[in-house]
C-alpha positions in Angstrom: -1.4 -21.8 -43.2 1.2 -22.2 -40.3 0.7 -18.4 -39.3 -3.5 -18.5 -39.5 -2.8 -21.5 -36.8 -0.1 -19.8 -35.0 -2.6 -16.9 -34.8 -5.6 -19.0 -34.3 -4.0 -20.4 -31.4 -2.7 -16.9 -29.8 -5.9 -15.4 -29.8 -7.1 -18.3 -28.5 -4.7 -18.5 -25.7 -5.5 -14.4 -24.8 -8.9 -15.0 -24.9 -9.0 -18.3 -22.3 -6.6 -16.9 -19.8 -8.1 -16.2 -16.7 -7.1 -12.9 -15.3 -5.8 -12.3 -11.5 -7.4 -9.8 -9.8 -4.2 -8.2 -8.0 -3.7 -8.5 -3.9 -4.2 -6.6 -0.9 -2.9 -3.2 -1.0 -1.3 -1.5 2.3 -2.5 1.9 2.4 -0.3 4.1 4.7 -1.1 7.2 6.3 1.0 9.5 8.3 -1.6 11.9 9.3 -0.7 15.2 10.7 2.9 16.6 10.7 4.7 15.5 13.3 5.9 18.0 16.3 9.3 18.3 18.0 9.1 15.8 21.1 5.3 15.3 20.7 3.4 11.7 20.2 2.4 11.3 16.8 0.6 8.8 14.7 1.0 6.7 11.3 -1.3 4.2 10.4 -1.2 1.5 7.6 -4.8 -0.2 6.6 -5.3 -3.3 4.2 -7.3 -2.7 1.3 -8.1 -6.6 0.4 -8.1 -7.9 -3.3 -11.4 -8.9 -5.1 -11.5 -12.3 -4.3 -12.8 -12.6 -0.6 -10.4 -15.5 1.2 -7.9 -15.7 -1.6 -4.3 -16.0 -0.6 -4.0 -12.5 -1.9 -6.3 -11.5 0.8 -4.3 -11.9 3.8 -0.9 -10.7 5.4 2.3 -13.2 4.6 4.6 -13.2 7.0 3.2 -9.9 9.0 3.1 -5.8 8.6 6.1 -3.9 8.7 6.8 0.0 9.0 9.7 1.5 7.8 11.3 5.3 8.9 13.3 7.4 6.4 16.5 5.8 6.7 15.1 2.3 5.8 15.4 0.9 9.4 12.5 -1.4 10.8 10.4 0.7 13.5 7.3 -2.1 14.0 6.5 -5.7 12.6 3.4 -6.8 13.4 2.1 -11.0 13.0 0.6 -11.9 10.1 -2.6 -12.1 11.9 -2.2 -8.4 12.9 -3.3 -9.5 16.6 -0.1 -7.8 18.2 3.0 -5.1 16.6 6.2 -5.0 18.3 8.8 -2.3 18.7 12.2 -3.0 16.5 14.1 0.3 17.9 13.0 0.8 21.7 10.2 2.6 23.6 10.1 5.4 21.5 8.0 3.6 18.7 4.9 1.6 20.0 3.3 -0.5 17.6 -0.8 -0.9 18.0 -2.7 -4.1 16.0 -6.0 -2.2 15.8 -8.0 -4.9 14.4 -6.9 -7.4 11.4 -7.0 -4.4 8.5 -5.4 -1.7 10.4 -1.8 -1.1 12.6 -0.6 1.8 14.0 2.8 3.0 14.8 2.5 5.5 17.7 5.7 7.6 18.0 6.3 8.9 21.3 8.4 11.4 20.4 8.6 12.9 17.7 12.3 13.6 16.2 12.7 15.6 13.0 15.9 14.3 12.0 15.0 10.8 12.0 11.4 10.8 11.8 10.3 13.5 8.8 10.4 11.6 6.0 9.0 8.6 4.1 8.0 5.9 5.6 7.0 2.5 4.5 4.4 0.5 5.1 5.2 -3.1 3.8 4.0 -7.3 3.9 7.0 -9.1 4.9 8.6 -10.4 3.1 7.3 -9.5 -0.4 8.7 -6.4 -1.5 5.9 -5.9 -4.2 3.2 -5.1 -1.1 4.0 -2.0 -0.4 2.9 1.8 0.4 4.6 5.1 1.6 4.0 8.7 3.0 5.5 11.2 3.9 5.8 12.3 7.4 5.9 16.4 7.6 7.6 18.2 10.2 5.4 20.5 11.8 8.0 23.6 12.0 9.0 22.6 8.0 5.5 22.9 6.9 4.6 26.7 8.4 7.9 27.4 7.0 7.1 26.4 2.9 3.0 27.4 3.1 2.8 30.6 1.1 0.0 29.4 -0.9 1.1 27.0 -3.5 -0.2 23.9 -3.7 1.1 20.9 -1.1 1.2 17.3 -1.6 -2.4 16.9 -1.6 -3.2 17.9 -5.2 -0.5 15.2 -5.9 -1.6 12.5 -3.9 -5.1 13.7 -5.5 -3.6 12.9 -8.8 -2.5 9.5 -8.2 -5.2 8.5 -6.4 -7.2 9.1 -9.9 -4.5 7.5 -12.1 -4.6 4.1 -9.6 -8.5 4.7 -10.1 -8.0 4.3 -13.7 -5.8 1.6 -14.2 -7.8 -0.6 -12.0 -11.1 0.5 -13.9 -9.1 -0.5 -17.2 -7.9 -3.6 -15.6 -11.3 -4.7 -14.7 -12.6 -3.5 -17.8 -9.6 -5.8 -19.4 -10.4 -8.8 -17.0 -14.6 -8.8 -18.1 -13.3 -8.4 -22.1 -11.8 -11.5 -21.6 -14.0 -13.3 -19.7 -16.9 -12.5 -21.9 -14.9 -13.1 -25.1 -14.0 -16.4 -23.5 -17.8 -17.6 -22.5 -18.3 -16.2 -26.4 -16.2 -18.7 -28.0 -16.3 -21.8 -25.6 
């Protein structure tokens, strides 16, 4: 009798939870490879959660980028109205409007700048993206016609697809089993 309750009262519990739709997601994109002592571009847009004006919708502290060796290159306010430079003139941080930021780097240095970079909410370390920035000279070197990064980034871009489309899927299951036995 004391299991059928304890089980009663599980599936009870599963069924009544309301589910969280997730929060923003920074998207990063570091564009074309970069060229020795050329400008060069990397961007970072919001993608905002489901729930319009949710605390999940919005920046926390402000947008940070990150170059390969984990050093801060641009914070930008949490209102994304203006970026500033952590290392110098040589990175110039652009607020392009509240979803999207823009590190502009002047000139482009393959030792320090090829690489991943990060794209982050400060300070929570779960709100995050990366990409890799490609040296022009590295990337005429290794094309001899396998496939590049893109039929990977193709991949996961399908497998975040489908967990969120499972997720949802998950989210409505419960929601509809709830309504069902309230």
């Amino acid at each position: 009798m004391k299991l059928i309750l304890a089980a009663v009262a599980f599936v009870t519990f599963v069924f009544t939870v309301k589910p969280v739709i997730g929060p923003f997601i920074p998207q990063i994109d570091c564009m074309e490879p970069g060229i020795k002592g050329q400008k060069t571009h990397i961007t970072c847009k919001i993608i905002p959660s489901a729930i319009p004006g949710s605390y999940y919708d919005s920046i926390s502290l402000g947008m940070e980028f990150y170059r390969p060796d984990f050093r801060r290159v641009i914070h930008c306010t949490n209102k994304n109205d203006a970026c500033f430079s952590k290392l110098g003139p040589r990175y110039v941080g652009v607020a392009n409007h509240s979803r999207l930021s823009t590190v502009i780097i002047e000139s482009f240095d393959p030792a320090v700048d090829a690489g991943e970079w990060i794209c982050r909410d400060h300070p929570l370390p779960t709100r995050f993206d990366s990409c890799t920035k490609r040296d022009a000279a590295s990337v005429r070197k290794t094309m001899s016609g396998k496939a590049t990064s893109g039929a990977c980034a193709q991949v996961a871009s399908i497998s975040m697809f489908i967990f969120w489309t499972i997720a949802i899927l998950a989210a409505n299951l419960q929601v509809t089993t709830s309504m069902y036995f309230n």
